[in-house]
MIVEXMI-111566 format. One record per residue: residue number from 0; residue in one letter; x, y, z of N, C-alpha, C in turn. Coordinates in pm, 1 decimal. Each point is the difference from the previous one (the first is absolute). Layout:
NUM  A  X  Y  Z  X  Y  Z  X  Y  Z
...
***
This chain:
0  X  1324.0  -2032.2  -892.2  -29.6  9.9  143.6  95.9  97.6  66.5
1  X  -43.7  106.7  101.1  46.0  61.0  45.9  124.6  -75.3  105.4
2  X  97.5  63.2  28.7  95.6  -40.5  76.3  26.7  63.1  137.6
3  X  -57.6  153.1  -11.5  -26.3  8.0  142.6  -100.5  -49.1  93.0
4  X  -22.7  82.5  124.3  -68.4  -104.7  121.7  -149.9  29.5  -48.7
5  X  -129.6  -111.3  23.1  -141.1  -15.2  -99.4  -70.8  142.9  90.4
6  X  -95.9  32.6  -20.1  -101.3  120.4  97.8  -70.8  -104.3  69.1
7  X  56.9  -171.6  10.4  -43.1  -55.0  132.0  -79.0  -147.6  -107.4
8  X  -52.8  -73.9  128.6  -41.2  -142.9  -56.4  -92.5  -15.3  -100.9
9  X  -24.5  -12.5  -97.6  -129.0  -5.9  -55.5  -12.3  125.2  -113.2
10  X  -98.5  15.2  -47.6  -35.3  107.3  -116.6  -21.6  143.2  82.5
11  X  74.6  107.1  -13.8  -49.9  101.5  77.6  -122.0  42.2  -40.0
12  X  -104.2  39.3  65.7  -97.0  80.1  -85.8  -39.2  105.5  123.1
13  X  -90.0  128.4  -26.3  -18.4  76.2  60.8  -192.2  23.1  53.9
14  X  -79.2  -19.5  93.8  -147.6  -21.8  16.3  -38.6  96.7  -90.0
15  X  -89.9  -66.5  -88.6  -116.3  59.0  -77.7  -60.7  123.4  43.0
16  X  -19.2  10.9  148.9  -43.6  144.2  41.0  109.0  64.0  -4.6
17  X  118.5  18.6  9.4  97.7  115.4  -34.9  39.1  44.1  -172.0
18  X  -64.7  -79.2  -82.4  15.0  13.4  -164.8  -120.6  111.4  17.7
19  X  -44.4  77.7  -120.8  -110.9  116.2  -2.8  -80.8  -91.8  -90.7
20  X  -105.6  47.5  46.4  -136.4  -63.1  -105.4  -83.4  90.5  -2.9
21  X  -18.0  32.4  -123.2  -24.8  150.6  -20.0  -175.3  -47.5  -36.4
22  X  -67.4  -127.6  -3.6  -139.5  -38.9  -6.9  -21.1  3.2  147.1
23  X  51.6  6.1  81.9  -66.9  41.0  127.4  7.2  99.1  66.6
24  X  63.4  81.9  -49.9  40.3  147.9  18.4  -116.8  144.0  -47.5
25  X  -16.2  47.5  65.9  -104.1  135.5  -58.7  149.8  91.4  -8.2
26  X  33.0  -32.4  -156.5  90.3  81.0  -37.6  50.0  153.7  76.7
27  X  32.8  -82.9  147.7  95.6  73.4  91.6  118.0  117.7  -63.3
28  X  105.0  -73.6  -40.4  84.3  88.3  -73.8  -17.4  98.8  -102.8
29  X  -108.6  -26.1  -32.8  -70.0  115.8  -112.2  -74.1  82.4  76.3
30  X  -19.0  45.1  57.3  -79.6  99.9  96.5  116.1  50.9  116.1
31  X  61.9  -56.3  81.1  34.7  16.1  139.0  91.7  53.4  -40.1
32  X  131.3  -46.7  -66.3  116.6  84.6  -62.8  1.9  111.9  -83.0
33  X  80.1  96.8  43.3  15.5  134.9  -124.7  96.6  -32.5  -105.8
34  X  3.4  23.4  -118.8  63.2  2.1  -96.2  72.4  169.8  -49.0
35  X  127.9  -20.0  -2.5  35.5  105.7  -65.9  41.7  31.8  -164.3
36  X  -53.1  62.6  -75.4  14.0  -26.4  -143.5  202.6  29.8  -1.0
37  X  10.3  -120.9  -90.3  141.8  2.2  -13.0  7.1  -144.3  -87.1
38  X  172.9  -55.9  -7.7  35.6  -119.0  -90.2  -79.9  -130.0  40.7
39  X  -62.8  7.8  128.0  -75.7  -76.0  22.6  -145.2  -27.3  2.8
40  X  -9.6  136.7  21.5  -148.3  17.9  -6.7  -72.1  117.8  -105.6
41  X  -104.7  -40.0  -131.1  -41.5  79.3  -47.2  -98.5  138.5  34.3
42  X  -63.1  -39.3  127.0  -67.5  125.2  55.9  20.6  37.0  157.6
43  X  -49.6  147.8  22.8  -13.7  -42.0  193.9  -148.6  -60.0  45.2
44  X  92.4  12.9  107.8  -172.1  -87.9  92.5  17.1  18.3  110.3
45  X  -88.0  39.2  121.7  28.5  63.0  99.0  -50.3  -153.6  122.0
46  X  58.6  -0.4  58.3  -9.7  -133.1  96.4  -138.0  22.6  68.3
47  X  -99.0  -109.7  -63.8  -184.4  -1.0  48.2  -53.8  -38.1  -128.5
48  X  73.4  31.1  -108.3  -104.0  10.1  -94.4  6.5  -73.0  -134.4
49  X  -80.4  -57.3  -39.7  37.2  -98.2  -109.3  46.9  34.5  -116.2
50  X  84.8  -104.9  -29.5  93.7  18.8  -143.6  -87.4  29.6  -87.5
51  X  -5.1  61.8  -82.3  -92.3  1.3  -157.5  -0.5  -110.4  -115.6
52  X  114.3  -112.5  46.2  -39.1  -125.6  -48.9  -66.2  -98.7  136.9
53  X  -56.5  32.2  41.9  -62.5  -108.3  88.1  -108.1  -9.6  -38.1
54  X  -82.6  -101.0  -10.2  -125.1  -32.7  -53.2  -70.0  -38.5  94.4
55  X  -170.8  -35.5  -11.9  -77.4  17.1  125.8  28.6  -153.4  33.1
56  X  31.0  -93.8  -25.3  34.6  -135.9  49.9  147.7  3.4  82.6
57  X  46.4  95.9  22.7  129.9  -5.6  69.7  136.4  -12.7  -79.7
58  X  -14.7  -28.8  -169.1  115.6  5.9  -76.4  28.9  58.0  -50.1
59  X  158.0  12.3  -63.9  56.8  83.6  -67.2  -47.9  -22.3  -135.4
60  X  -4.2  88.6  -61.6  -70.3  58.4  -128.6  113.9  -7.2  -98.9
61  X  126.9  -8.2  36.8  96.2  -16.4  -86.8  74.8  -46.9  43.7
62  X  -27.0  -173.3  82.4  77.8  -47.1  72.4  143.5  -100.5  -118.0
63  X  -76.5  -17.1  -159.0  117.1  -48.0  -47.3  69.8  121.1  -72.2
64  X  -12.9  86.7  32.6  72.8  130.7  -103.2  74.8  78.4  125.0
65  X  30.0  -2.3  133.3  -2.9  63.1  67.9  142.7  91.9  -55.0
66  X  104.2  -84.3  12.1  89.0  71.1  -64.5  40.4  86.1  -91.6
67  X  -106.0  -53.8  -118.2  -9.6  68.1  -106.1  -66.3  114.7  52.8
68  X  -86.4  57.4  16.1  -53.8  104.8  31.5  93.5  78.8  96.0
69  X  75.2  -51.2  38.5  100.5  103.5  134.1  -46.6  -39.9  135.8
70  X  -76.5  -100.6  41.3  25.3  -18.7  156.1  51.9  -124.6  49.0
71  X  133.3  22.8  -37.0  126.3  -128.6  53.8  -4.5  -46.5  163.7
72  X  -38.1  142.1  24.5  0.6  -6.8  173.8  -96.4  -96.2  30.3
73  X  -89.3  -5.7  -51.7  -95.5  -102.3  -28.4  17.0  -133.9  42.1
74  X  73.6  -51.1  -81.0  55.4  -101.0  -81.3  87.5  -85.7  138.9
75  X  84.9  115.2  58.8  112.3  -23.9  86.5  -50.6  -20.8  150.1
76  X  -138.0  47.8  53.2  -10.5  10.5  106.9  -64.1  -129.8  52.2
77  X  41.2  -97.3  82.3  -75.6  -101.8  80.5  -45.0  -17.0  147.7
78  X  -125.2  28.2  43.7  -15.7  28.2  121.2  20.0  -141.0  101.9
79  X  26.1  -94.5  -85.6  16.7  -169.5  94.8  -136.0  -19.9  89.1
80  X  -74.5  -9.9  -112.6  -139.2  -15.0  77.0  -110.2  85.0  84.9
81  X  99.7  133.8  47.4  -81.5  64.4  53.8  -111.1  30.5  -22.4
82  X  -8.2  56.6  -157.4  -122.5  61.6  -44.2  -181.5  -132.1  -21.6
83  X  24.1  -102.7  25.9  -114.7  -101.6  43.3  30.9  -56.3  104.5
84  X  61.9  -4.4  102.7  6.8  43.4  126.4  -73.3  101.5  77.1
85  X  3.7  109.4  -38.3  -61.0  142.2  13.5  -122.7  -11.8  -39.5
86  X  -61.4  -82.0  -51.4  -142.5  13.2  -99.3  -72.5  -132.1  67.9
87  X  82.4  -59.8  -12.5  -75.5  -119.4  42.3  -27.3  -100.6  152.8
88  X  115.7  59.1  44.5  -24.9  -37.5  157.2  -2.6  136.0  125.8
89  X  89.8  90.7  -47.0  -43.0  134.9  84.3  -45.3  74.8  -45.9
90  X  -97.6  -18.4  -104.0  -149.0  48.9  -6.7  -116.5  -86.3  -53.1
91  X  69.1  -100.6  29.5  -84.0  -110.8  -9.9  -90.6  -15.7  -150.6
92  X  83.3  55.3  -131.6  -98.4  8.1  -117.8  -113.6  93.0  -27.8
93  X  34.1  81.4  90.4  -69.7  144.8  -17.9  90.9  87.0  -123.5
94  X  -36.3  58.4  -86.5  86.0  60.8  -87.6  -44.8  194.9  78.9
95  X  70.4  90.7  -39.9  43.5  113.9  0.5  -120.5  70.0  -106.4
96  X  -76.1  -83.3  -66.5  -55.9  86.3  -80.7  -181.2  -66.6  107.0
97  X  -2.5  -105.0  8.8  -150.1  -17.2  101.2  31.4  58.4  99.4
98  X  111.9  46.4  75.6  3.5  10.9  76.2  47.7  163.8  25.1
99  X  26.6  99.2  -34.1  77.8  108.2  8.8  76.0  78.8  104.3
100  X  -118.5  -16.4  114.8  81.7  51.6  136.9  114.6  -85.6  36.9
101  X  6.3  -78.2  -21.5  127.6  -106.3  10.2  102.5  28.2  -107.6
102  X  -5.3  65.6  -126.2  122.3  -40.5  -80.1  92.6  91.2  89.6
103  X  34.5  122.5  21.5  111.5  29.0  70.4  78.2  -100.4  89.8
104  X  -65.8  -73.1  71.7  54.4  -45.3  104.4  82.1  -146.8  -65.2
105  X  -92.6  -44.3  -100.9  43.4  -93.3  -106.0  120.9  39.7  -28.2
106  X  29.7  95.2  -80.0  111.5  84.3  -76.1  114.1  11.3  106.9
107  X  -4.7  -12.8  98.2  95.7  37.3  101.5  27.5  -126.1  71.0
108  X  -57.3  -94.5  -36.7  49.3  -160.4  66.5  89.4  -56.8  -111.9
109  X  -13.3  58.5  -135.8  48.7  -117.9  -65.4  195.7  45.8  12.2
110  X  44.1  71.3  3.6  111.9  59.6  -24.2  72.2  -88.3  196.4
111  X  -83.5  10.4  84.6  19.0  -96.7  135.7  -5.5  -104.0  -65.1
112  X  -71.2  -65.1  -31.1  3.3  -159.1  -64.3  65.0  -23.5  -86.0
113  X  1.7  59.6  -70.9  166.8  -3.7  -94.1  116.7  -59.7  51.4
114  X  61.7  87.5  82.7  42.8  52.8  72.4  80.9  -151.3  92.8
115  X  -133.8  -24.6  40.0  -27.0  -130.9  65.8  12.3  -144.0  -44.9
116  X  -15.7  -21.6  -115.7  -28.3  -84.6  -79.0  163.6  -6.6  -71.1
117  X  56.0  107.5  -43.1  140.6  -34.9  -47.3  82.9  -44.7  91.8
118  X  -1.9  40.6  118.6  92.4  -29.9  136.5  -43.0  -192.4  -21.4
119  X  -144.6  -65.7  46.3  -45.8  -107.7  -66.9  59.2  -49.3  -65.3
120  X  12.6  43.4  -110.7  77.5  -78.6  -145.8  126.5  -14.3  54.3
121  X  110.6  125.4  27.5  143.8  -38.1  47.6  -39.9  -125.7  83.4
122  X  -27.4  14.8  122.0  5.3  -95.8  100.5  -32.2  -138.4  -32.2
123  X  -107.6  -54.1  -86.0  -32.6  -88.2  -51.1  105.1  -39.3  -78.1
124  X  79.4  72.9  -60.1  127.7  -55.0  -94.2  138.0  -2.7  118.7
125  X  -7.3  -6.0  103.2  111.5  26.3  108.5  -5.4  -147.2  71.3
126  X  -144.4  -34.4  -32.8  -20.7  -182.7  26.7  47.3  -47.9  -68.8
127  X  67.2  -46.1  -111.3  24.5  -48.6  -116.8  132.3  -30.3  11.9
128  X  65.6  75.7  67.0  143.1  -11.9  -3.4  76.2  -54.4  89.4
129  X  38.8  -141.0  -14.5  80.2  -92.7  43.7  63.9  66.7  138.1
130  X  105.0  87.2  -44.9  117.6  97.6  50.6  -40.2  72.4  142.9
131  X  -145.2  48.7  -78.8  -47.9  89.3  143.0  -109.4  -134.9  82.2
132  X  19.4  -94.3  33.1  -113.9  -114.8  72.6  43.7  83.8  162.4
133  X  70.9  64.1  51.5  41.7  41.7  140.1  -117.5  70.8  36.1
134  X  -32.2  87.8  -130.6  -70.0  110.9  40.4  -178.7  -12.9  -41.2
135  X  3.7  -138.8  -39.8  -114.2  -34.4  -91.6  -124.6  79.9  189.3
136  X  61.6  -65.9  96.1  -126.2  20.4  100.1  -14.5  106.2  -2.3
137  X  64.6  117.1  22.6  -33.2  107.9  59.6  -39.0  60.3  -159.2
138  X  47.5  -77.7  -80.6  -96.3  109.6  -167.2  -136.9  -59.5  2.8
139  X  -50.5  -112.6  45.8  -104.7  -57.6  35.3  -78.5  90.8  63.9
140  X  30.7  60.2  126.1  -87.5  52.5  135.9  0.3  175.2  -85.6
141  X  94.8  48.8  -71.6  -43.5  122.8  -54.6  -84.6  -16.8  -111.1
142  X  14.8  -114.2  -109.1  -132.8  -6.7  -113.7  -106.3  -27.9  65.3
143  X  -42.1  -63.7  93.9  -117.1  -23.6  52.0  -70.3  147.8  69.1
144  X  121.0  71.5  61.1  -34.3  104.1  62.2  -38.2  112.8  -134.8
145  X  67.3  3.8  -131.5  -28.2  77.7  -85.2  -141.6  -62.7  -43.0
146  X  -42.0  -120.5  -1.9  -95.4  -57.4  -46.1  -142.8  83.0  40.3
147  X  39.8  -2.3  94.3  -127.0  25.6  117.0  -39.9  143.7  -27.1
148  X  134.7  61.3  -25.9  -29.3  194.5  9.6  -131.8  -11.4  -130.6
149  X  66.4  -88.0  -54.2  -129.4  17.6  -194.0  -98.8  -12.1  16.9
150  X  -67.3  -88.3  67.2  -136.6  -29.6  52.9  -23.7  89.0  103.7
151  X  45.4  128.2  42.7  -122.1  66.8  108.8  -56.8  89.9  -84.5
152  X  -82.8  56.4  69.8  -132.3  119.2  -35.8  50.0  91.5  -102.2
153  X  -62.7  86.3  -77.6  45.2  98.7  -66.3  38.6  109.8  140.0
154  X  -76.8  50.0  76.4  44.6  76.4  75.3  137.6  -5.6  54.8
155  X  44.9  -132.8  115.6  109.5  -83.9  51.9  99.1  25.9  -138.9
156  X  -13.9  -45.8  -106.7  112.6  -14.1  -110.2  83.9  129.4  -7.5
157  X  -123.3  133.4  -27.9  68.9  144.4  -23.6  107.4  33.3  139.7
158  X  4.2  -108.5  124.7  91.1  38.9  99.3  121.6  -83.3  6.7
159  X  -5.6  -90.9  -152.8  97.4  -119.6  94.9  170.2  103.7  -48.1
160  X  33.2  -62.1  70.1  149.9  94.0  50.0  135.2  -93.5  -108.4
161  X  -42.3  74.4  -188.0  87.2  -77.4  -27.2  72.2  4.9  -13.9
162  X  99.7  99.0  12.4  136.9  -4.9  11.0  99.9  -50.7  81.6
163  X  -114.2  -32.5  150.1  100.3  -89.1  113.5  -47.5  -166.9  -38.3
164  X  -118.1  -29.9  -76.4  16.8  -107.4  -66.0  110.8  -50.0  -70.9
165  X  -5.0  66.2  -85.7  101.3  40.6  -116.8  173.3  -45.7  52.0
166  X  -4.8  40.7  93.3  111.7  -9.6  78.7  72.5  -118.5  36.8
167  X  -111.4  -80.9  53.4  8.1  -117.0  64.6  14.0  -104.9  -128.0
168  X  -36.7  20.6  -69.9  -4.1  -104.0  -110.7  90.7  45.4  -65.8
169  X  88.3  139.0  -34.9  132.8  -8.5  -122.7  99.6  -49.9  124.0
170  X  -9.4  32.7  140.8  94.5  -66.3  66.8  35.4  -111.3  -34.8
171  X  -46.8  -115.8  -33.4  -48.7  -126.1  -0.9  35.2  -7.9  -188.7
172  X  -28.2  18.9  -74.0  29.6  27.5  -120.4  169.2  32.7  -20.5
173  X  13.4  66.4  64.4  189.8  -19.3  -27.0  69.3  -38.7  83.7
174  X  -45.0  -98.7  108.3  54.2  -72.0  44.6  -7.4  -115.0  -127.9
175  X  -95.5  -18.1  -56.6  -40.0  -88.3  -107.8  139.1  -17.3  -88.4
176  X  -15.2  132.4  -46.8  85.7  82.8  -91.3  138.3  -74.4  48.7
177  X  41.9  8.7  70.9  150.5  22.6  41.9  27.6  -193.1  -3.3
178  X  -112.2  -62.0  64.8  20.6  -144.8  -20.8  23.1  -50.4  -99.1
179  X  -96.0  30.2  -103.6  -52.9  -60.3  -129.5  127.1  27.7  -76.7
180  X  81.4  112.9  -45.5  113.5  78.2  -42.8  103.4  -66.8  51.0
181  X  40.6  -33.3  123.5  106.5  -13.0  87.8  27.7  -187.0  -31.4
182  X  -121.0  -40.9  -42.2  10.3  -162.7  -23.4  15.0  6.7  -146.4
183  X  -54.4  89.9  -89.1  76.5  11.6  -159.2  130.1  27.1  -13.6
184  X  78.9  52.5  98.2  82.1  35.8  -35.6  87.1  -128.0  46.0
185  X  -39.7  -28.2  93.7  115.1  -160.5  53.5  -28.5  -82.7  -76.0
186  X  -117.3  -11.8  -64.9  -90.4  -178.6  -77.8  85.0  10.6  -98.9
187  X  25.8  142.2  -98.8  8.8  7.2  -131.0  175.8  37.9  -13.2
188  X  70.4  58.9  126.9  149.3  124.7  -50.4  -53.8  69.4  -62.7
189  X  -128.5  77.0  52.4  -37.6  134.3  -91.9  105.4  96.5  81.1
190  X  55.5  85.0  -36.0  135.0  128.8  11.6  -69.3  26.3  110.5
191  X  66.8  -12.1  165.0  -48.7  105.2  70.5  -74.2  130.3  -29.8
192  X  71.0  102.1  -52.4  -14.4  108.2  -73.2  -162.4  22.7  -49.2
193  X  -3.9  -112.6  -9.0  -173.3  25.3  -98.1  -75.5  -32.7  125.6
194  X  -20.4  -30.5  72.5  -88.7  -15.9  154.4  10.3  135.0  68.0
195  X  151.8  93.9  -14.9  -30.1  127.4  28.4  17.2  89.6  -71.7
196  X  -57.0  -44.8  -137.0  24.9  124.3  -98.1  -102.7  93.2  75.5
197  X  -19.4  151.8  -58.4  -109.6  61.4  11.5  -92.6  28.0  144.1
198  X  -49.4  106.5  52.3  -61.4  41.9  118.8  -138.2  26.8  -113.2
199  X  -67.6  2.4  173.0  -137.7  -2.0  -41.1  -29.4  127.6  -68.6
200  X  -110.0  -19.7  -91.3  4.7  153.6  -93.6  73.9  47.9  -97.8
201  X  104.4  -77.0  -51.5  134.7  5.9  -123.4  -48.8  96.8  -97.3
202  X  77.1  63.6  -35.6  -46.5  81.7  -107.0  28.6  -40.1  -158.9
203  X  -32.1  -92.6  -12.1  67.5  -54.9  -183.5  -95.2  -17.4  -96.2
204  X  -54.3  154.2  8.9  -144.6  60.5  -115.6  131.6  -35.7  -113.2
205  X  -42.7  -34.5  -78.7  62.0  5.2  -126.3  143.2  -96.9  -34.7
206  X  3.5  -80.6  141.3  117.3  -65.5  -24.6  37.3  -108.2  -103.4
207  X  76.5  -7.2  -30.0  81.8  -126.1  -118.7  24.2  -98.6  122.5
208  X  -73.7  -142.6  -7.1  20.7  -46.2  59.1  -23.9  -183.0  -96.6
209  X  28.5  57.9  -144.1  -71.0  -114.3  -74.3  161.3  -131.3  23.4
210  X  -151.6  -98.4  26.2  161.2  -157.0  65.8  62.6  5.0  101.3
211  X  -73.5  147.0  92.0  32.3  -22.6  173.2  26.0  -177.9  66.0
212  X  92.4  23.9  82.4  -58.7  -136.8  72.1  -16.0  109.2  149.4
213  X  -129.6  -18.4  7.0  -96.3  51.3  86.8  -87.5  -53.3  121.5
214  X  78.1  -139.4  -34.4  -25.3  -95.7  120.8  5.1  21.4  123.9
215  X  -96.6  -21.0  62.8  -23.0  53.0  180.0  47.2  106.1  49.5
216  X  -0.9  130.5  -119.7  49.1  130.3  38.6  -148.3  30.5  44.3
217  X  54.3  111.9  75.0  -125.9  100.9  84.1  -75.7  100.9  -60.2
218  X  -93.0  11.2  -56.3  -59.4  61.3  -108.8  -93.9  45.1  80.0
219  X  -47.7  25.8  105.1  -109.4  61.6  68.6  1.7  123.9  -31.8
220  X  -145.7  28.4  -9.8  -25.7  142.6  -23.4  59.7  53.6  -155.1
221  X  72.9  -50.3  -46.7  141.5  39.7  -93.8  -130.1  83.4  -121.5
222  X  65.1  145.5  -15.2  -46.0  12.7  -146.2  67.0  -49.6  -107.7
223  X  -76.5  -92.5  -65.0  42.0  -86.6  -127.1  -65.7  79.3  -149.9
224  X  -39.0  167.7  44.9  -82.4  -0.6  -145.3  91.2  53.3  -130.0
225  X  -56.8  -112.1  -120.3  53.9  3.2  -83.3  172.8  -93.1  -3.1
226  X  -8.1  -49.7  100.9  157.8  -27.8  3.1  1.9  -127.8  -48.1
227  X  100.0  5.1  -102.3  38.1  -139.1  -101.5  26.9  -139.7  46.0
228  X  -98.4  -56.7  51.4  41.8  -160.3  50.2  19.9  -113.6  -66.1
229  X  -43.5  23.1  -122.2  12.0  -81.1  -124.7  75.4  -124.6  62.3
230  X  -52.1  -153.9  -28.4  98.7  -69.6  46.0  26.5  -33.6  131.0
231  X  -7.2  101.0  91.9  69.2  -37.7  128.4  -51.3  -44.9  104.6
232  X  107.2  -81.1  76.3  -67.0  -123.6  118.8  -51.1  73.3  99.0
233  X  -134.5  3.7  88.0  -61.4  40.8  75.6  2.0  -76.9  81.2
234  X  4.4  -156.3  -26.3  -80.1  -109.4  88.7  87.3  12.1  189.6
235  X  -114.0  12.1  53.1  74.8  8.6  135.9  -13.5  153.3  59.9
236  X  -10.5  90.9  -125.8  -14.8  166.4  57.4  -65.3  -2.7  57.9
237  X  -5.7  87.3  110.3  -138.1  118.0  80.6  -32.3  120.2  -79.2
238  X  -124.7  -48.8  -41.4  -42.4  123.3  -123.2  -151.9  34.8  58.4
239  X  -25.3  8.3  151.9  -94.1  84.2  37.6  -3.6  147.9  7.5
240  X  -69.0  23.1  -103.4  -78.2  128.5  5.9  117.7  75.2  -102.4
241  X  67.9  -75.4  -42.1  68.5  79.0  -124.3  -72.1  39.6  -96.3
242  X  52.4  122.2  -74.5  -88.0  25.0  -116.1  76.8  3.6  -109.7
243  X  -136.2  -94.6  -77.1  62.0  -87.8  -131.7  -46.5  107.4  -118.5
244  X  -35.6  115.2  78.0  -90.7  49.5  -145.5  91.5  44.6  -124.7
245  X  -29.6  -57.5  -111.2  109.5  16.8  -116.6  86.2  -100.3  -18.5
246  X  27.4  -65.8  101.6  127.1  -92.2  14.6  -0.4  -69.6  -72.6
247  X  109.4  -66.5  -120.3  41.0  -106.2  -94.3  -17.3  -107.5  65.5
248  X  -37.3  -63.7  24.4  10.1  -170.6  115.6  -17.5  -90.3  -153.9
249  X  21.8  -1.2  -115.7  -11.2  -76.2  -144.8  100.2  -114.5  60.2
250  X  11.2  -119.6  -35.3  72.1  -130.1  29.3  9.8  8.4  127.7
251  X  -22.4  60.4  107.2  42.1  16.1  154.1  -35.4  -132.5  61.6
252  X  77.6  -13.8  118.3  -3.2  -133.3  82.1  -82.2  67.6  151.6
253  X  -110.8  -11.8  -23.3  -108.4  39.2  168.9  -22.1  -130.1  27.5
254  X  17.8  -187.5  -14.5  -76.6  -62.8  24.6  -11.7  29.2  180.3
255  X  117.1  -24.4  39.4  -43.5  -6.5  158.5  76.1  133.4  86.9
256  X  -38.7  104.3  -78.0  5.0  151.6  68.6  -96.8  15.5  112.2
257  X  38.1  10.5  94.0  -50.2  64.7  159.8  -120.3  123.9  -28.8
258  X  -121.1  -27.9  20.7  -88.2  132.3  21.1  -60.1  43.2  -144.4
259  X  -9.7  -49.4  -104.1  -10.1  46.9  -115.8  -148.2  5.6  -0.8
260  X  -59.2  111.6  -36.4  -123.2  -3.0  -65.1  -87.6  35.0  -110.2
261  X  -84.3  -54.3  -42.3  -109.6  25.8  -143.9  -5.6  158.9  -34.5
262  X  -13.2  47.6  29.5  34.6  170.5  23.7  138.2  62.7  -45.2
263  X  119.4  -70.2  46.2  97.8  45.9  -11.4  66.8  -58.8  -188.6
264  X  -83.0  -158.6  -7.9  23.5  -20.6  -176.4  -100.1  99.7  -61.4
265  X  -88.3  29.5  73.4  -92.3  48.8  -132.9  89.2  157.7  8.4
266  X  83.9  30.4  69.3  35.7  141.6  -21.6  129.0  -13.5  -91.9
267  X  56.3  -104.3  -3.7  110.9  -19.0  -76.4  -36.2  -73.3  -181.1
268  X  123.7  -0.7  -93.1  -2.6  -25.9  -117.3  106.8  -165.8  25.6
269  X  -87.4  -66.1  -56.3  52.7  -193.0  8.2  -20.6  -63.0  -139.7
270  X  30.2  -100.0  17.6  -43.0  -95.5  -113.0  -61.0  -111.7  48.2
271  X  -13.6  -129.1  -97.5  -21.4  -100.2  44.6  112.5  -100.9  42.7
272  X  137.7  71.7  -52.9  106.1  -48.2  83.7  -6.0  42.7  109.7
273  X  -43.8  63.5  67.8  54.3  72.6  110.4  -96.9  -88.3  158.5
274  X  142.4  -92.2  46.2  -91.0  -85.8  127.7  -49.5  34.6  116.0
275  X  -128.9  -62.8  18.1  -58.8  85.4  113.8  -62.1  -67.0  96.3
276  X  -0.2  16.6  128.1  -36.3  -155.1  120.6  -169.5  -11.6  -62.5
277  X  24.3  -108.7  4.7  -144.1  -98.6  -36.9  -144.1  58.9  64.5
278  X  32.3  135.1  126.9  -103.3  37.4  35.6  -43.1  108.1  -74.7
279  X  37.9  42.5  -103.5  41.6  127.7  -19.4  -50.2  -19.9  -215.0
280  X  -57.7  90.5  -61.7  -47.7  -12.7  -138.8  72.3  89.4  -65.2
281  X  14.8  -44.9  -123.5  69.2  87.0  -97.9  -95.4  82.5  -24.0
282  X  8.8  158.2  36.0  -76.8  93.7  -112.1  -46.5  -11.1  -93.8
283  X  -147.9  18.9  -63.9  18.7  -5.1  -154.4  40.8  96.8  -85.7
284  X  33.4  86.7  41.2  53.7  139.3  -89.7  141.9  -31.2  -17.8
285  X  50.1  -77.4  84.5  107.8  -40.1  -70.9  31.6  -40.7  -140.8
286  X  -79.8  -65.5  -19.4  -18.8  -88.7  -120.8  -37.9  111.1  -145.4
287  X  2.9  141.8  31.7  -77.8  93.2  -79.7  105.4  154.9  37.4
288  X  102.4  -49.1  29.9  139.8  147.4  53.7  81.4  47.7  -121.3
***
């Protein structure tokens, strides 16, 4: 059992509409996104137009080989529901192929709903936490308010203004941050020091950091690629929007890391030692590194 403070009463889990379900999806991400041929991606693709593994049912054609073939990027990208969101309620189950004068406009909502839907996920995990209950109302009156932007029109959507969204909700997010951290560090004698290790954006591509104690340090933004974590305590970090791509996290301690998402393991190399909050799945390529 973990010893720092819980992500709140009860089993955390995250709503079913912010996970991707790619059976209700008119394989959005395969069409709307460009691909650039590189370590991630085996070919280009110009943003409109369908992948050359997409099949006429909406699936990937090499959805268990993806890697193998060269499209990791693939593999790594999670839209948190947007993409049957986009299909199924703001266009109401019209697909892009019955429909054609519409796919542009399709193609240009989902990257807004995205968008939308991850802000969602943070905030929904900002309830959870004991530490921040001060701020639980006013994270209340902005998820509801993000709620609402998801459900308007395709037209209305291409205007919603998200970067001053955006705004209002990381406000609120590191206030999170600073609670959640600030009570690990008193609950546990975690080292001052580690609550202000690091500014947002850190640069430790490649760092040796294997058996860190990494506890309620500030990892925002932080480039983590490739950098050796082997081992080391996370639980308590702010690891929004860090990038894990490459990163050792093998035996690592994420159970109750701040902000972590499905996206950010599938970009990193783990094991089945390696702990991870109960909302959150082990990769299976792990199991195959």
């Amino acid at each position: 059992m973990s010893d720092l403070p819980p992500r709140g009463s009860g089993q955390y889990t995250v709503l079913d509409d912010l996970r991707a379900d790619c059976e209700q999806c008119f394989g959005l991400c395969c069409v709307a996104l460009p691909f650039t041929a590189s370590i991630d991606f085996a070919i280009n693709k110009h943003a409109g137009e369908p992948c050359s593994n997409l099949q006429h049912n909406f699936r990937c054609g090499i959805h268990s080989q993806l890697r193998q073939k060269g499209f990791r990027g693939c593999t790594v990208y999670d839209c948190f529901g947007a993409g049957q969101k986009v299909s199924q309620v703001t266009f109401e189950g019209q697909d892009w192929r019955q429909a054609p004068d519409t796919a542009s406009t399709m193609y240009e909502t989902l990257p807004i709903m995205r968008q939308l839907h991850e802000l969602l996920w943070y905030l929904h995990e900002t309830l959870t936490y004991e530490s921040a209950q001060s701020l639980h109302h006013s994270i209340r009156a902005v998820l509801h308010e993000t709620d609402q932007l998801t459900q308007l029109p395709p037209a209305q959507l291409l205007h919603v203004d998200v970067p001053a969204q955006r705004e209002k909700a990381n406000k609120l997010l590191l206030q999170t941050s600073e609670l959640v951290r600030s009570d690990a560090v008193r609950a546990q004698h975690i080292p001052v020091n580690n609550h202000k290790r690091y500014e947002r954006g850190a640069n430790l591509m490649g760092a040796k950091l294997r058996g860190a104690d990494l506890r309620a340090a500030n990892l925002r933004g932080a480039f983590l690629i490739a950098a050796d974590l082997r081992g080391a305590d996370l639980r308590a970090a702010d690891l929004i929007g860090a990038d894990f791509r490459d990163a050792d996290i093998r035996d690592a301690d994420l159970t109750s890391s701040l902000f972590l998402t499905q996206a950010q393991l599938h970009a990193a190399r783990g094991n089945h030692r390696t702990k991870l909050p109960a909302s959150l799945d082990q990769p299976q390529h792990w199991d195959h590194q």
